[in-house]
N, CA, C and O atoms as a printed pandas DataFrame, in Angstrom:
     atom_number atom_name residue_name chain_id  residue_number  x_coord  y_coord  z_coord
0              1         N          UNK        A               1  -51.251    6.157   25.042
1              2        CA          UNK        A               1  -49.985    5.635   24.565
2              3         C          UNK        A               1  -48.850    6.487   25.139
3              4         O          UNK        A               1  -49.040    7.701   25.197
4              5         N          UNK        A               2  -47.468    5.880   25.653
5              6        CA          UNK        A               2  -46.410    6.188   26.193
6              7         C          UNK        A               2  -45.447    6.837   25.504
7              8         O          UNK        A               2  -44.678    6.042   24.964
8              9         N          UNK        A               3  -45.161    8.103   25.291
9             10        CA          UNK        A               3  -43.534    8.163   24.297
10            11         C          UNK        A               3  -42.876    7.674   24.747
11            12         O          UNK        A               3  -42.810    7.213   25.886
12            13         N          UNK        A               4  -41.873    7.670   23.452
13            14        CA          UNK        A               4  -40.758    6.845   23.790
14            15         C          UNK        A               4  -39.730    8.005   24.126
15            16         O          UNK        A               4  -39.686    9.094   23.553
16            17         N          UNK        A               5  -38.871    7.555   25.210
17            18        CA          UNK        A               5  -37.643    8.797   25.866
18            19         C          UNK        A               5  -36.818    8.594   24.389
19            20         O          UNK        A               5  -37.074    7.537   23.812
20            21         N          UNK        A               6  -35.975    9.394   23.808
21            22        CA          UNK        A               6  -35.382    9.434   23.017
22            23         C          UNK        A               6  -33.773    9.965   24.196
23            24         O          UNK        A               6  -32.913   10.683   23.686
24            25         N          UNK        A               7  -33.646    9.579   25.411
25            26        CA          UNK        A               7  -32.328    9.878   26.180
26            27         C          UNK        A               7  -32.030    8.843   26.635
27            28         O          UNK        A               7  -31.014    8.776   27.326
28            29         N          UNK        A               8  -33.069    7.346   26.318
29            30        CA          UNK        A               8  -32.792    6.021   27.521
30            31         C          UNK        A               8  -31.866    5.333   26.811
31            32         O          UNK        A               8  -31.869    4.153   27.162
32            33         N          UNK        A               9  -31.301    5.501   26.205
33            34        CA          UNK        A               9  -29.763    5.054   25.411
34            35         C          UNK        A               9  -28.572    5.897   25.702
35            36         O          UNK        A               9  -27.476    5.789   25.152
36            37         N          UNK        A              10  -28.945    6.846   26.731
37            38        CA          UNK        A              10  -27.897    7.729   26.936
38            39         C          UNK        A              10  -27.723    7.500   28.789
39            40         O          UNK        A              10  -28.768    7.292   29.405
40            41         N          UNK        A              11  -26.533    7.547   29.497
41            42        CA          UNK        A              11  -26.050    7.767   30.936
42            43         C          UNK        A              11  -26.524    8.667   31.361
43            44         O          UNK        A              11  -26.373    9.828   30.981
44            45         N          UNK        A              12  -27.348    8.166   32.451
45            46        CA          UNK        A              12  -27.901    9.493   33.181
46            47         C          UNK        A              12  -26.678    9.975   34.312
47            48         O          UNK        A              12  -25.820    9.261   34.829
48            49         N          UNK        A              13  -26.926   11.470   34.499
49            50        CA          UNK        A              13  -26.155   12.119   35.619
50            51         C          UNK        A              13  -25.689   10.993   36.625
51            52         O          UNK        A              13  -24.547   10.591   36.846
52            53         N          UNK        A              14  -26.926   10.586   37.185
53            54        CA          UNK        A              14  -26.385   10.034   38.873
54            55         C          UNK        A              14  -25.709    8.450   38.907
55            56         O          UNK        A              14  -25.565    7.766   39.920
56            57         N          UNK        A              15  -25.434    8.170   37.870
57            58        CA          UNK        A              15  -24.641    6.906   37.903
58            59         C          UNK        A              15  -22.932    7.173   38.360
59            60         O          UNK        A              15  -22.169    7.547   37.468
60            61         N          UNK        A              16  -22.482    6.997   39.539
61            62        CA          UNK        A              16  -21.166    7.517   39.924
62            63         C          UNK        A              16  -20.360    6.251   39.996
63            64         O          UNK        A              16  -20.351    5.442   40.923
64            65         N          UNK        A              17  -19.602    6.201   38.737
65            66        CA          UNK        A              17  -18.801    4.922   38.785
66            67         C          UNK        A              17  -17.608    4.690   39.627
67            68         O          UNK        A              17  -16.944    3.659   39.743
68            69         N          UNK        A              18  -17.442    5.998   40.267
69            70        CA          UNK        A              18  -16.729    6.037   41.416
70            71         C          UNK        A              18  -16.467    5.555   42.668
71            72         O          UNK        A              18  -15.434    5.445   43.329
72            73         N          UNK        A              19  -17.460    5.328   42.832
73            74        CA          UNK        A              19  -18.631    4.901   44.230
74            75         C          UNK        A              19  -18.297    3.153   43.849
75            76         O          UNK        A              19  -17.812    2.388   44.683
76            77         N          UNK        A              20  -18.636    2.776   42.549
77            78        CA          UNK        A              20  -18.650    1.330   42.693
78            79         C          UNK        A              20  -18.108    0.349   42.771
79            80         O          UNK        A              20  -17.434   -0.032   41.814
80            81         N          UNK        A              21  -18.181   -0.219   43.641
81            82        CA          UNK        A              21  -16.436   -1.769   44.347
82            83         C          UNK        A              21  -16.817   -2.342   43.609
83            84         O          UNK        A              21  -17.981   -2.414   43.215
84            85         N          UNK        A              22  -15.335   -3.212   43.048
85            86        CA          UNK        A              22  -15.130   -4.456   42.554
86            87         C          UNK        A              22  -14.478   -4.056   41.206
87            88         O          UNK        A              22  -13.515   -4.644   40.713
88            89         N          UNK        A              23  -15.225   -2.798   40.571
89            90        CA          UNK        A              23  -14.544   -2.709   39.011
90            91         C          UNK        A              23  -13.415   -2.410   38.869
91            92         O          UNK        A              23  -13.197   -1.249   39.215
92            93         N          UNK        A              24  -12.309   -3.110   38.395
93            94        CA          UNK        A              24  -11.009   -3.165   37.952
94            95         C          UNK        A              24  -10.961   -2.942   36.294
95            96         O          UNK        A              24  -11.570   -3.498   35.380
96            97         N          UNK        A              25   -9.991   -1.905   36.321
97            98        CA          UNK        A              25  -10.121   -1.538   34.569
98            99         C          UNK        A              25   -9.234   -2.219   34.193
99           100         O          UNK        A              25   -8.236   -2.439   34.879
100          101         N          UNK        A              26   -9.496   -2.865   32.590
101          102        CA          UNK        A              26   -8.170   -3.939   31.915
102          103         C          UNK        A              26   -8.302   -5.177   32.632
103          104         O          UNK        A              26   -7.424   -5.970   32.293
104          105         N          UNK        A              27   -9.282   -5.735   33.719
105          106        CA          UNK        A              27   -9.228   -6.954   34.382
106          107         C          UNK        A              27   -8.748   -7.783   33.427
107          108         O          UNK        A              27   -7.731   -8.453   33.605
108          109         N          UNK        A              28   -9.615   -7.808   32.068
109          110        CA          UNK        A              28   -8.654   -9.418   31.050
110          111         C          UNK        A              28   -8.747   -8.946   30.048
111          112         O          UNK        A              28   -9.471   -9.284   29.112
112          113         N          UNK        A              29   -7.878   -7.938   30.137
113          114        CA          UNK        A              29   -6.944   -7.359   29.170
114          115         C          UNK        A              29   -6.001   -8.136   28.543
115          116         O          UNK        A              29   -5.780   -8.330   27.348
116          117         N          UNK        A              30   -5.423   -8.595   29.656
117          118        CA          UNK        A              30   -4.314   -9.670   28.919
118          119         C          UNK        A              30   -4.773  -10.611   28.337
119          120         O          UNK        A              30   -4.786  -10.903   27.141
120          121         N          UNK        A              31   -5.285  -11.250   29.496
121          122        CA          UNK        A              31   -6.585  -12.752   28.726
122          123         C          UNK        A              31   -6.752  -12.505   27.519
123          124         O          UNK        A              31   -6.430  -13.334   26.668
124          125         N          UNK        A              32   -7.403  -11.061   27.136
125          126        CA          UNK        A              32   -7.953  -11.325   25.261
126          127         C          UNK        A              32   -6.964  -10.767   24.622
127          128         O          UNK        A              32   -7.158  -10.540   23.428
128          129         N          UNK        A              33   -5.932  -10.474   25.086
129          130        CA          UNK        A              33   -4.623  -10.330   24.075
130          131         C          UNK        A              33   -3.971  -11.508   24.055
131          132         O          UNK        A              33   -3.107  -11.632   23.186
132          133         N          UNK        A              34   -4.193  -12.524   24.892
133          134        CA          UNK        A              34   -3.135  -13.850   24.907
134          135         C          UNK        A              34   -4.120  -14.785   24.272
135          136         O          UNK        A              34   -3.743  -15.956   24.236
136          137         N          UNK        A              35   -5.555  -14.471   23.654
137          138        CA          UNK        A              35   -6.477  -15.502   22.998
138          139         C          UNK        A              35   -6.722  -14.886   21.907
139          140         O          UNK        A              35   -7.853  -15.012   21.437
140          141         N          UNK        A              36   -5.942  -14.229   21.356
141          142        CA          UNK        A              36   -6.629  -13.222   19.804
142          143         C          UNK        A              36   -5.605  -12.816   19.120
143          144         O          UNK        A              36   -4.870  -11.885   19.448
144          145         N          UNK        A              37   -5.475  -13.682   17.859
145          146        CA          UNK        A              37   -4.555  -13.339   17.077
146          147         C          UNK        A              37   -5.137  -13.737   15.666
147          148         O          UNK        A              37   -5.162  -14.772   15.001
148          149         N          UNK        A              38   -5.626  -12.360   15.500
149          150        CA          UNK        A              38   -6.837  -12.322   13.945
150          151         C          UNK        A              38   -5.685  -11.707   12.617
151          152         O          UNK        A              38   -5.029  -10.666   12.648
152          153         N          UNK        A              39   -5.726  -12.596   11.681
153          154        CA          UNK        A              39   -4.687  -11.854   10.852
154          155         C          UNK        A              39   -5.739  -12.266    9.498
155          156         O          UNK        A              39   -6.060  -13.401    9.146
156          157         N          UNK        A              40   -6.222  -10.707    8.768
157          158        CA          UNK        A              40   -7.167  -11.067    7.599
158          159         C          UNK        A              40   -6.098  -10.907    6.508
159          160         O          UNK        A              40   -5.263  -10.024    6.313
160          161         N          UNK        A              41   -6.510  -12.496    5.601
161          162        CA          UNK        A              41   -5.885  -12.871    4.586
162          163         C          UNK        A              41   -6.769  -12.332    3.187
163          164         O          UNK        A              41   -7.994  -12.266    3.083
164          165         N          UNK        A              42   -6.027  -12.077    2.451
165          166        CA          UNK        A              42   -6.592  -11.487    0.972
166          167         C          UNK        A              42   -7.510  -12.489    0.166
167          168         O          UNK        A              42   -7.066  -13.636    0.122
168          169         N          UNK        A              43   -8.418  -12.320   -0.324
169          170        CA          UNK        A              43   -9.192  -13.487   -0.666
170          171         C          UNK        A              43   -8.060  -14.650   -1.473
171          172         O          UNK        A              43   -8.221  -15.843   -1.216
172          173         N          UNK        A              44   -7.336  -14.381   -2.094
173          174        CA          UNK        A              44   -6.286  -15.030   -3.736
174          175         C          UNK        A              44   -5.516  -15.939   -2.403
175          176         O          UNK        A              44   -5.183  -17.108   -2.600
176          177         N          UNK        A              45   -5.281  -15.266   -1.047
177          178        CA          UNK        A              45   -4.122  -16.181   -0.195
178          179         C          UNK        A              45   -5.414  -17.596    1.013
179          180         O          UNK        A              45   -5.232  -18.720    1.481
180          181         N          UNK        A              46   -6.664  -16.525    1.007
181          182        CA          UNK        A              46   -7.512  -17.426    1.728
182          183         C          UNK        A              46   -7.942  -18.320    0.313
183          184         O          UNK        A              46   -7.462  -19.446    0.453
184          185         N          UNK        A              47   -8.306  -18.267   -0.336
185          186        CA          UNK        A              47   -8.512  -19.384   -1.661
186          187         C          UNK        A              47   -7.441  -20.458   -1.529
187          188         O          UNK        A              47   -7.678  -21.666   -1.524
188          189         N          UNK        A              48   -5.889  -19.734   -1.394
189          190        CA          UNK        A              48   -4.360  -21.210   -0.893
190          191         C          UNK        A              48   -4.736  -21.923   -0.427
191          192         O          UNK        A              48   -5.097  -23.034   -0.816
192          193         N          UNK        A              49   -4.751  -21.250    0.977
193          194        CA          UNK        A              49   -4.891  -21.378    2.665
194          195         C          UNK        A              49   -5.919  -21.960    2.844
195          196         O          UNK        A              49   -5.306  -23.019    2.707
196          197         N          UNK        A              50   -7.389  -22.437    3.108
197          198        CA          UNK        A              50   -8.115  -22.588    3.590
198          199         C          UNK        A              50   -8.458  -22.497    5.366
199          200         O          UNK        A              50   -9.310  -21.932    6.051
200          201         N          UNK        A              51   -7.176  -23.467    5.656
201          202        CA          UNK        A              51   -7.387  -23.733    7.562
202          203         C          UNK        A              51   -6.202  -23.104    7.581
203          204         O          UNK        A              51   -5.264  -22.923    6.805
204          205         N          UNK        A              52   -6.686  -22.642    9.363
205          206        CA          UNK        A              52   -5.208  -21.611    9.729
206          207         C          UNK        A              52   -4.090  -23.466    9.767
207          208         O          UNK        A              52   -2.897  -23.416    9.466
208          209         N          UNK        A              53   -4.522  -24.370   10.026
209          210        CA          UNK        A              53   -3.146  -25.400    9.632
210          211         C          UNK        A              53   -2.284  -24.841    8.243
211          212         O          UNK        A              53   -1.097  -24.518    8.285
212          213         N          UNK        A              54   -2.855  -24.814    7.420
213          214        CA          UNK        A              54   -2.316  -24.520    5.942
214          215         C          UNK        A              54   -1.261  -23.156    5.980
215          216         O          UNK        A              54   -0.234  -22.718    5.460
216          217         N          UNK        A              55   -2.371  -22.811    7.055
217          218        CA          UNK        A              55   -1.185  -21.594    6.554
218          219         C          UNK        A              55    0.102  -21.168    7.342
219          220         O          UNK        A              55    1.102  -20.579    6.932
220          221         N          UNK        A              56   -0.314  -21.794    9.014
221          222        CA          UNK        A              56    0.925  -22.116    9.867
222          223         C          UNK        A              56    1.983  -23.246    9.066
223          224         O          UNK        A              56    3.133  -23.054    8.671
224          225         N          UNK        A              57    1.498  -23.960    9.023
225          226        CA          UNK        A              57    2.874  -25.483    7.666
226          227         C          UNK        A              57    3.448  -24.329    6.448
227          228         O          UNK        A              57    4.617  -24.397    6.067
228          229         N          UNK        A              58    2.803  -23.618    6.075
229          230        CA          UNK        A              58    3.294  -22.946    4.873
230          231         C          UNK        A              58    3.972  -21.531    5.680
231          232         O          UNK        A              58    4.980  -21.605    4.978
232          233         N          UNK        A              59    4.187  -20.620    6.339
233          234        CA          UNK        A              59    4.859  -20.070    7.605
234          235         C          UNK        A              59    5.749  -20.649    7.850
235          236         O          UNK        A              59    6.680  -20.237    7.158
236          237         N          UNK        A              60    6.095  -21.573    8.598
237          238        CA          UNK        A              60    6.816  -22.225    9.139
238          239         C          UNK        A              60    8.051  -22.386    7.821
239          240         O          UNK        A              60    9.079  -21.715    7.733
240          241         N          UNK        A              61    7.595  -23.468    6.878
241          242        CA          UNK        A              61    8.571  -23.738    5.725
242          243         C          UNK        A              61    8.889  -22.325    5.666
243          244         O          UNK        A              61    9.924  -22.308    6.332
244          245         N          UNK        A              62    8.660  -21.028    5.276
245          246        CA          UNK        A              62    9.148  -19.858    4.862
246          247         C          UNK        A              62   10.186  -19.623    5.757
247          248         O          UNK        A              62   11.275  -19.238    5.333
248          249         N          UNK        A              63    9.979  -19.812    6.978
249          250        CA          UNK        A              63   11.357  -19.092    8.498
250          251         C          UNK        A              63   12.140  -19.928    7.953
251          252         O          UNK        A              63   13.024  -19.368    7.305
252          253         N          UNK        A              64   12.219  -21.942    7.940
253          254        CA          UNK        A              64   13.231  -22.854    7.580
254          255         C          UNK        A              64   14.090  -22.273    6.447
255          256         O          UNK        A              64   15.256  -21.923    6.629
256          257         N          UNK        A              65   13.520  -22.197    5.389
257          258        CA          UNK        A              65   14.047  -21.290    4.068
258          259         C          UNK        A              65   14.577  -20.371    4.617
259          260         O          UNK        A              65   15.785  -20.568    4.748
260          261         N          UNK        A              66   14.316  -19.660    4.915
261          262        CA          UNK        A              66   14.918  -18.162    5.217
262          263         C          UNK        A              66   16.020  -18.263    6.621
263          264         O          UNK        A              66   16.751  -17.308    6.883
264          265         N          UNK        A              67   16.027  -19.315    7.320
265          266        CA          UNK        A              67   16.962  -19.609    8.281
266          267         C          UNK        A              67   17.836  -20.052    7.677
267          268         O          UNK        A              67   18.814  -19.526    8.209
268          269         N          UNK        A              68   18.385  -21.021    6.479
269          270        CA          UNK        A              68   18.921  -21.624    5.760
270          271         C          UNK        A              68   19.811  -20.796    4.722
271          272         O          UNK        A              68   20.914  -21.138    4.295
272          273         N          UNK        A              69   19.279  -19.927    4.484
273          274        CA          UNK        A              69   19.763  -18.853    3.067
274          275         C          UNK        A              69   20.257  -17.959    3.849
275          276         O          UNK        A              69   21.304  -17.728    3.244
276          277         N          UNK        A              70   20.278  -17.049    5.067
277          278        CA          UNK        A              70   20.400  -16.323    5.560
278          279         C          UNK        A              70   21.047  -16.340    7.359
279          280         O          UNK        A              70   20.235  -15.870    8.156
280          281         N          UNK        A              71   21.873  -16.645    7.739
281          282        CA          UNK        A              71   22.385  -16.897    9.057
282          283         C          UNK        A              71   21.778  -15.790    9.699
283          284         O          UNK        A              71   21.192  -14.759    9.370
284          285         N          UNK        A              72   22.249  -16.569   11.081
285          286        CA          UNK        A              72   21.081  -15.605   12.385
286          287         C          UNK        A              72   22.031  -14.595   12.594
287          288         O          UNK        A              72   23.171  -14.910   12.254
288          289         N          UNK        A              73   21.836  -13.109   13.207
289          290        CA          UNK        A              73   22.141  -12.418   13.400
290          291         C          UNK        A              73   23.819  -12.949   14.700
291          292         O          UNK        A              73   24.760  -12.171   14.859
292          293         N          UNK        A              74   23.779  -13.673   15.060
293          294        CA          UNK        A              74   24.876  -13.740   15.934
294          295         C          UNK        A              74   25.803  -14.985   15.545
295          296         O          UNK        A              74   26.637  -15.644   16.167
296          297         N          UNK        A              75   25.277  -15.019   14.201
297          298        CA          UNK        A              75   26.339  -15.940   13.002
298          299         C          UNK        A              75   26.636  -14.922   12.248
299          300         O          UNK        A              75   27.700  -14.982   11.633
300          301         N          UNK        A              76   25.952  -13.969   12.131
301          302        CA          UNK        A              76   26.695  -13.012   11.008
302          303         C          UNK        A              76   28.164  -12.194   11.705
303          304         O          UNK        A              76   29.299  -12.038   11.254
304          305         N          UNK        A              77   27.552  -11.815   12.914
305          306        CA          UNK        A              77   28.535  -11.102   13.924
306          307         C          UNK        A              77   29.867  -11.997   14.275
307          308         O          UNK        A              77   30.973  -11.538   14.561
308          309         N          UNK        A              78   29.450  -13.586   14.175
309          310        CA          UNK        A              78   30.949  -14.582   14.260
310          311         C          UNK        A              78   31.625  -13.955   12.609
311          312         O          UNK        A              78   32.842  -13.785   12.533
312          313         N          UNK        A              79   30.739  -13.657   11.390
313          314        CA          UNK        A              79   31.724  -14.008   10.653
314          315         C          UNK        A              79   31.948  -12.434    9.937
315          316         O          UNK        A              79   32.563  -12.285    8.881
316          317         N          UNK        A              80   31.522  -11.655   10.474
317          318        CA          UNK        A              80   32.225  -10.180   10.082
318          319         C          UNK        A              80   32.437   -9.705   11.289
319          320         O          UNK        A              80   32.959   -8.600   11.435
C-alpha cells in the first residue's frame, strides 16, 4: 500500500509562473463586476420581497418619493 503525500495540495518549487504565456491577471475582472450585484436581504425584508422584481418596483417608488419631497441638488442651488 502507497502513502498518501500529505504536500500534494501544496505548490511545488518548480512551477515558474513567470515563464508562462497567455496569463493575464484581472482578465474578467470587469466581466464579474459588471454581472454581480449580490445584496443579502434580512430574512423580515426577504419574507416582503420575495423576487428581486419586488424589490426593484419597491426601490424605485422610494427614489420617486424621495425625488418629490426633496429637490435635486442643482434645484436646491437655483433656490438658495
Amino acid at each position: 500500500m502507497k502513502k498518501a503525500n500529505k504536500e500534494s495540495s501544496e505548490m511545488l518549487p518548480e512551477y515558474d509562473f513567470a515563464k508562462m504565456k497567455g496569463g493575464v491577471r484581472g482578465k474578467y475582472a470587469k466581466r464579474y463586476r459588471a454581472g454581480t450585484n449580490i445584496v443579502l436581504l434580512d430574512p423580515e425584508v426577504y419574507k416582503a420581497f420575495p423576487t428581486d422584481e419586488a424589490v426593484n418596483e419597491a426601490l424605485r417608488e422610494v427614489l420617486t418619493t424621495t425625488k418629490t419631497v426633496r429637490p435635486s441638488t442643482s434645484q436646491r442651488r437655483k433656490l438658495g
